[in-house]
C-alpha positions in Angstrom: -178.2 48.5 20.2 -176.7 51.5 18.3 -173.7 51.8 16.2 -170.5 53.9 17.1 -167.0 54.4 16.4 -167.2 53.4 12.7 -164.0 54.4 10.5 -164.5 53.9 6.8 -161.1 54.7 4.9 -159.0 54.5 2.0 -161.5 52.2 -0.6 -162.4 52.1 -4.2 -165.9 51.1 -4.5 -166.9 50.3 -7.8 -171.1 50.6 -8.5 -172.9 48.8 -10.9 -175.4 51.6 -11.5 -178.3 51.9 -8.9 -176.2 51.5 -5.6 -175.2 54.5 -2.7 -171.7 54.2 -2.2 -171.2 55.6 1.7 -174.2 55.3 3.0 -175.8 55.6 6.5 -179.4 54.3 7.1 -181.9 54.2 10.3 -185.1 54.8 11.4 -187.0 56.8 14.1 -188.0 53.8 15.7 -184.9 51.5 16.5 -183.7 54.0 19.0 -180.4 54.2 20.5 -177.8 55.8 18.4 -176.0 56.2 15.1 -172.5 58.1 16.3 -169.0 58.6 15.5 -169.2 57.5 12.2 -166.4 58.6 9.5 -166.3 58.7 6.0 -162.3 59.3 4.4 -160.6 58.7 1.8 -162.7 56.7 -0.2 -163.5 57.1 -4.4 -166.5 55.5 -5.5 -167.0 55.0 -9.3 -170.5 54.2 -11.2 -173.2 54.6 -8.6 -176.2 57.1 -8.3 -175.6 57.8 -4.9 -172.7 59.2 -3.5 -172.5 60.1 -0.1 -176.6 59.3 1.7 -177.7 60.0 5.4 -181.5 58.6 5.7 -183.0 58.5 9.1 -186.6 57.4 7.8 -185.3 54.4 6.1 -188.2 52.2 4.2 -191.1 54.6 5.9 -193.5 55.2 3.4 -194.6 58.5 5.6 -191.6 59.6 7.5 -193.7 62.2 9.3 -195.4 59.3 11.7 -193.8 57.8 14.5 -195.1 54.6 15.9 -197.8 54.4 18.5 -196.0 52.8 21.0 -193.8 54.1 23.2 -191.1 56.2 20.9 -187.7 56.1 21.4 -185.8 58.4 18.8 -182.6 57.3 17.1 -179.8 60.2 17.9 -178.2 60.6 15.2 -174.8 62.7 15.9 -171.2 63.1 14.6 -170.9 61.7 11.6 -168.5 62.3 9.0 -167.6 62.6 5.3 -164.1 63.7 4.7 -162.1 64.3 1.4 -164.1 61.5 -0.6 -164.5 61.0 -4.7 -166.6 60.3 -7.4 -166.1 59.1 -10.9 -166.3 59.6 -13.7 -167.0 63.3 -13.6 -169.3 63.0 -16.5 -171.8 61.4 -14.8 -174.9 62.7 -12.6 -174.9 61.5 -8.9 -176.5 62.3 -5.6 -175.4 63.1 -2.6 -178.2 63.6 0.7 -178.2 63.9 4.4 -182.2 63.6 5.3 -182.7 64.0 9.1 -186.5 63.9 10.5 -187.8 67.2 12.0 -188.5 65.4 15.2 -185.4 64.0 15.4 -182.5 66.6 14.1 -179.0 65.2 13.1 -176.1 66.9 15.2 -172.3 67.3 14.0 -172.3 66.5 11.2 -169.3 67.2 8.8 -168.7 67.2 4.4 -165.5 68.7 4.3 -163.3 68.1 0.9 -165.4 65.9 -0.9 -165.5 66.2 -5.0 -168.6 65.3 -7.4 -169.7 65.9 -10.9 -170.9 69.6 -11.3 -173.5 68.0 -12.6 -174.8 65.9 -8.9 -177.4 67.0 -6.3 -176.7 67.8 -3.0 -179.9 67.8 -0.4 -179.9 68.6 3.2 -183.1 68.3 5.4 -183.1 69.0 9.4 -179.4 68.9 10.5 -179.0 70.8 13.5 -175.6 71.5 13.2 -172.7 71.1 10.8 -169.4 71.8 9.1 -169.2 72.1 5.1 -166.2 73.3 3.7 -164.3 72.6 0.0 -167.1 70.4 -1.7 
């Protein structure tokens, strides 16, 4: 299981209003690993989201785990490099929301541009890069 070694380059995405455009999704329990995972070059018109990291995927309380045994998902390396959104008059959203349990590692917004208008959130990432957003 897992996923690795994902390159995501050089697209237009076009939305058609409630959609997240470069978006990476797990959850605490499918275990393994979410790694190596790049974001570049892309430019995303009409969605709400922009750029999304969600490790508690469809839990209505991302604070449980399961009872069985619990094998965390690492989450770890993950970039989003020198990507846009338009049109520059609208409000978008852009969130990387790790668990306190589980803490994201590496990862990276470097160069990206959104609306002055958008949201950015961050929530238990261990250790990152943010530069020219």
């Amino acid at each position: 299981g897992g996923v690795r070694d994902v390159f995501v380059h050089d697209n237009v995405i076009h939305g058609e209003g409630w959609s997240v455009a470069l978006h990476v999704k797990t959850a605490p329990s499918r275990g393994n690993m979410v790694e190596n995972i790049v974001f570049r070059n892309n430019t995303v018109y009409n969605t709400t989201g922009f750029m999304r990291l969600e490790t508690a995927y469809q839990m209505a309380d991302p604070s449980s785990l399961p009872t069985l045994e619990y094998a965390p998902t690492r989450v770890s390396n993950l970039s989003w490099i020198n990507n846009s959104y338009g049109p520059m008059d609208r409000r978008t959203r852009s969130k990387w929301i790790c668990q306190s349990h589980t803490p994201c590692t590496a990862i990276s917004v470097i160069n990206n541009s959104m609306p002055d208008r958008g949201k950015w959130l961050c929530s238990h990432v261990a250790s990152y890069e943010v530069s020219g957003n």
